[in-house]
C-alpha positions as CSV (number, residue, x, y, z in Angstrom):
1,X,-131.3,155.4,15.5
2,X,-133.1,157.4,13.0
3,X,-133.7,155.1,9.7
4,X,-132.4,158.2,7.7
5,X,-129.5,158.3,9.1
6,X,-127.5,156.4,7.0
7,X,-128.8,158.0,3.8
8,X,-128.4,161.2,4.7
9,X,-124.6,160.4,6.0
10,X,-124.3,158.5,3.0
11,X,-125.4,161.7,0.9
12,X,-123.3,164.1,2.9
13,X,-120.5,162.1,2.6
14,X,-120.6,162.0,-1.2
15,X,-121.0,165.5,-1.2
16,X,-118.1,166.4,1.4
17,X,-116.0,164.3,-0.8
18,X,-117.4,165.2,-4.0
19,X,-113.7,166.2,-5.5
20,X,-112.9,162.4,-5.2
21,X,-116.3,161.5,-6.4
22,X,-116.7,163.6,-9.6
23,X,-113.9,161.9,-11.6
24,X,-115.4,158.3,-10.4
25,X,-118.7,158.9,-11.5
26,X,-118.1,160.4,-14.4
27,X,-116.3,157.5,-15.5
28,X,-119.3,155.5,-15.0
29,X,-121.3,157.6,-17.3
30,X,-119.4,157.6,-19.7
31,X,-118.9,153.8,-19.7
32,X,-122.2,153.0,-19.0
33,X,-123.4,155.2,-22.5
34,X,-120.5,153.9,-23.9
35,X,-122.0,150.2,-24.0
36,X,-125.1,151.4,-24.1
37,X,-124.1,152.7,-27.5
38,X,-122.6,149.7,-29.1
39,X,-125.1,147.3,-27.5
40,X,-127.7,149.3,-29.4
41,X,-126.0,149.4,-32.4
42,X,-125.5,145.6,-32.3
43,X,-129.1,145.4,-32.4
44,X,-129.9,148.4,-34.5
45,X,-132.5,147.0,-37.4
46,X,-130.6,149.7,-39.7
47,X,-127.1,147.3,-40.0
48,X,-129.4,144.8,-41.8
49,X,-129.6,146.9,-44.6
50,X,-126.1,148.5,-45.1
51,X,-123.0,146.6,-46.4
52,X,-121.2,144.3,-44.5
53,X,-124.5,144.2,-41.8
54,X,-123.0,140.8,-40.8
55,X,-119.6,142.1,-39.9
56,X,-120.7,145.2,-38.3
57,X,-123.1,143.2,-36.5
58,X,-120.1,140.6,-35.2
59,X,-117.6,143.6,-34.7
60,X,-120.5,145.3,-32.4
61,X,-121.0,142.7,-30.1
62,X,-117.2,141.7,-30.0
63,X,-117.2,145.3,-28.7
64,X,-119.6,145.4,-26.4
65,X,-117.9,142.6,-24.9
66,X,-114.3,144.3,-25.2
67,X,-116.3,147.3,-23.6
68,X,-117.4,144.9,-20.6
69,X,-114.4,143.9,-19.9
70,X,-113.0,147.5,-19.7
71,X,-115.9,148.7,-17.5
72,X,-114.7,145.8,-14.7
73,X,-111.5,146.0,-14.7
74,X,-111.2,149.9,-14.9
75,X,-114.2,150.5,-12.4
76,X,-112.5,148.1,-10.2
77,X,-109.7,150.3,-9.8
78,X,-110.6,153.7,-9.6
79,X,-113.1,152.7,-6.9
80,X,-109.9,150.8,-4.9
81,X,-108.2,154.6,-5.3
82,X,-111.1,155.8,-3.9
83,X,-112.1,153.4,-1.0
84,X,-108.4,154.0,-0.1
85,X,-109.0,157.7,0.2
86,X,-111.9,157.1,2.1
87,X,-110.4,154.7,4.6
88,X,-109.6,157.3,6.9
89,X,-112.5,158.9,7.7
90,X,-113.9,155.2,7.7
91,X,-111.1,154.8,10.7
92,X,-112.8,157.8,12.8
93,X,-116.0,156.6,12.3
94,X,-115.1,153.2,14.1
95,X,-113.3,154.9,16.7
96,X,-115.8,157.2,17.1
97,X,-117.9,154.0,17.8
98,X,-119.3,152.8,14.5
99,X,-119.3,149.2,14.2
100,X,-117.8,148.0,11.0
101,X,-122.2,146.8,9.9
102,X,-122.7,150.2,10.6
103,X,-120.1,151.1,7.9
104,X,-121.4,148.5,5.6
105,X,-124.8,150.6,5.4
106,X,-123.0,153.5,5.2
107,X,-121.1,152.2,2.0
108,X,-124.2,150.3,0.7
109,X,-126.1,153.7,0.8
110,X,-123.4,155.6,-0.7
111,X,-123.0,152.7,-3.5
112,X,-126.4,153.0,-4.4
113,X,-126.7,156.7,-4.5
114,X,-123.7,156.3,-6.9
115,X,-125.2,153.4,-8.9
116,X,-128.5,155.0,-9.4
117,X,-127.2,158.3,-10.7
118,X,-124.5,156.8,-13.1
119,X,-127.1,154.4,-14.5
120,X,-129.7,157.0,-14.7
121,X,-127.2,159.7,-16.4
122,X,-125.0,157.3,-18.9
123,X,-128.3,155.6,-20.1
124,X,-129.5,159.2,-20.9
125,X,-125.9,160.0,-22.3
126,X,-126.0,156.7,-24.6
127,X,-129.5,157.4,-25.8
128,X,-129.2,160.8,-27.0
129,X,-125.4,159.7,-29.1
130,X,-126.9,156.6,-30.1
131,X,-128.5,158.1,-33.0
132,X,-125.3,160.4,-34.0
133,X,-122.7,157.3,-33.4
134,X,-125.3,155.7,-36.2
135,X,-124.7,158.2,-38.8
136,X,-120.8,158.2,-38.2
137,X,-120.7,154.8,-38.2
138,X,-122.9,155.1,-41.9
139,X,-120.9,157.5,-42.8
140,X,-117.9,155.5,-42.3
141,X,-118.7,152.5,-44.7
142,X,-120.2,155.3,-46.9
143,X,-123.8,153.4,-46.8
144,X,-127.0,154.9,-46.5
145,X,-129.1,156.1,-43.1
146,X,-131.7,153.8,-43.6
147,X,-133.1,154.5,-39.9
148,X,-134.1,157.5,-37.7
149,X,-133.5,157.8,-33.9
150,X,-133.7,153.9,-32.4
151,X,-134.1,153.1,-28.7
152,X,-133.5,149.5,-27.7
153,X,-135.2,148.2,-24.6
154,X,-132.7,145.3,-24.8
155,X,-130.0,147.7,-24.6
156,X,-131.1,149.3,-21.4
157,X,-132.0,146.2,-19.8
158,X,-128.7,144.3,-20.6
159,X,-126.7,147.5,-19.7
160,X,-128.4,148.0,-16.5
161,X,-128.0,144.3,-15.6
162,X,-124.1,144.2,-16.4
163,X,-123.3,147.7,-14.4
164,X,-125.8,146.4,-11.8
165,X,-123.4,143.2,-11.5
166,X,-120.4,144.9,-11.3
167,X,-121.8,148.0,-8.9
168,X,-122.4,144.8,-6.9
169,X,-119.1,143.5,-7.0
170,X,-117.4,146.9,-6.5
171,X,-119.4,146.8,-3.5
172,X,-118.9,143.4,-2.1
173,X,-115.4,144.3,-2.8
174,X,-115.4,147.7,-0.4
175,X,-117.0,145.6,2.6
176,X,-114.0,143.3,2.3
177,X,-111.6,146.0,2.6
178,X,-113.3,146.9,5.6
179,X,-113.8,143.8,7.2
180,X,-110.0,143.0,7.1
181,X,-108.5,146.3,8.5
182,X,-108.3,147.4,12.0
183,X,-108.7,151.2,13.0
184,X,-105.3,151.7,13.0
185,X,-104.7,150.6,9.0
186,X,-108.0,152.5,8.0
187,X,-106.5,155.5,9.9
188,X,-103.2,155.7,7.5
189,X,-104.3,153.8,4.8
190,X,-104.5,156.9,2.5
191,X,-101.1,157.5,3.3
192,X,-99.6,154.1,2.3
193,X,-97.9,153.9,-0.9
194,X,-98.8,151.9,-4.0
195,X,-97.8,148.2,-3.6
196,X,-94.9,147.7,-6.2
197,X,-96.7,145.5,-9.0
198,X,-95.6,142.4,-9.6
199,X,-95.2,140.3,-12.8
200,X,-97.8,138.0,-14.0
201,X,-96.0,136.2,-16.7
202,X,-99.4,133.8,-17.5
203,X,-101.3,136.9,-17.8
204,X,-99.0,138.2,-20.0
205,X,-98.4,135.6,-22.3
206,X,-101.9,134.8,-22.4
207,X,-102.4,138.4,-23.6
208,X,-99.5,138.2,-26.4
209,X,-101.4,135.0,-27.7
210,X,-105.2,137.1,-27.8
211,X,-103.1,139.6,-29.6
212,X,-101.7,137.3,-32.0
213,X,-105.2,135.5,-32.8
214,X,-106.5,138.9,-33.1
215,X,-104.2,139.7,-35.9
């Protein structure tokens, strides 16, 4: 078999379902500039000569983890939504006679395409607001801009390493979906109905105590 095949199915497959795939990815970019932003502005040199640097500084990186959080959990299930919309056309690929590996690639190519151009387009996002998020955030706490635009190789590197992880695990997640269904499930898998949540009473009362130390 041709050693592009799997990319270029991969590709066409993104852009076949690209009305699923739009809302996705653009939720990546805007997370991935999102915590690209505060990470920066965590490290920005500028917060060590307003007032308060010490608390802005804290408040940043409490939201950059806050932000991390989000980006998991939220990432986590829009891709679900979309692997279950995909499940189909995974089912006619098997009984085609694609072995479920063959599907792993498949989803491995189109999870890198994904990851790259997310990545590559929030980075570029965060950068070019990090500089205007600076001046809001100075203007504010009313201090002065004692610093022009800022780029933080940290920033990248720690943003690229967090989204990497959980692209990974997003992944890793998707091949499990497969690997558990037979044909038959992946064929009407888009037409199941949400599973009827049920109540996590130590999640919840874990919550109502952050909520309570946070005030």
């Amino acid at each position: 078999m041709n050693k592009l095949f799997y990319p270029k199915l991969a590709a066409s497959g993104l852009k076949k379902n690209r009305r699923l795939y739009i809302p996705y990815l653009l939720t990546c970019i805007f997370t991935v500039a999102m915590f690209y932003i505060v990470k920066s502005l965590s490290l920005n040199p500028g917060l060590s000569d307003m007032v308060g640097d010490a608390t802005m500084t804290f408040t940043m990186k409490f939201g950059c983890v806050v932000i991390g959080l989000f980006a998991l959990i939220f990432l986590f299930y829009t891709n679900s939504f979309l692997m279950k919309q995909r499940k189909k056309e995974f089912g006619l690929f098997h009984i085609l006679g694609m072995e479920k590996h063959h599907l792993y690639r498949l989803i491995a190519w189109e999870n890198l395409y994904a990851a790259i151009f997310t990545l590559t387009a929030g980075l570029l996002f965060g950068i070019a607001l990090d500089k205007a998020m600076f001046l809001l955030v100075s203007r504010m706490i009313g201090g002065e801009i004692p610093l022009g635009f800022f780029l933080s190789p940290r920033a990248v590197v720690e943003t690229m390493v967090l989204f990497l992880g959980i692209y990974t695990l997003i992944f890793l997640n998707a091949l499990r979906q497969i690997k558990t269904a037979n044909p038959i499930e992946l064929l009407h898998a888009g037409n199941m109905g949400e599973k009827e949540p049920k109540a996590k009473w130590f999640m919840a009362i874990l919550g109502l105590l952050c909520t309570g130390a946070g005030y």
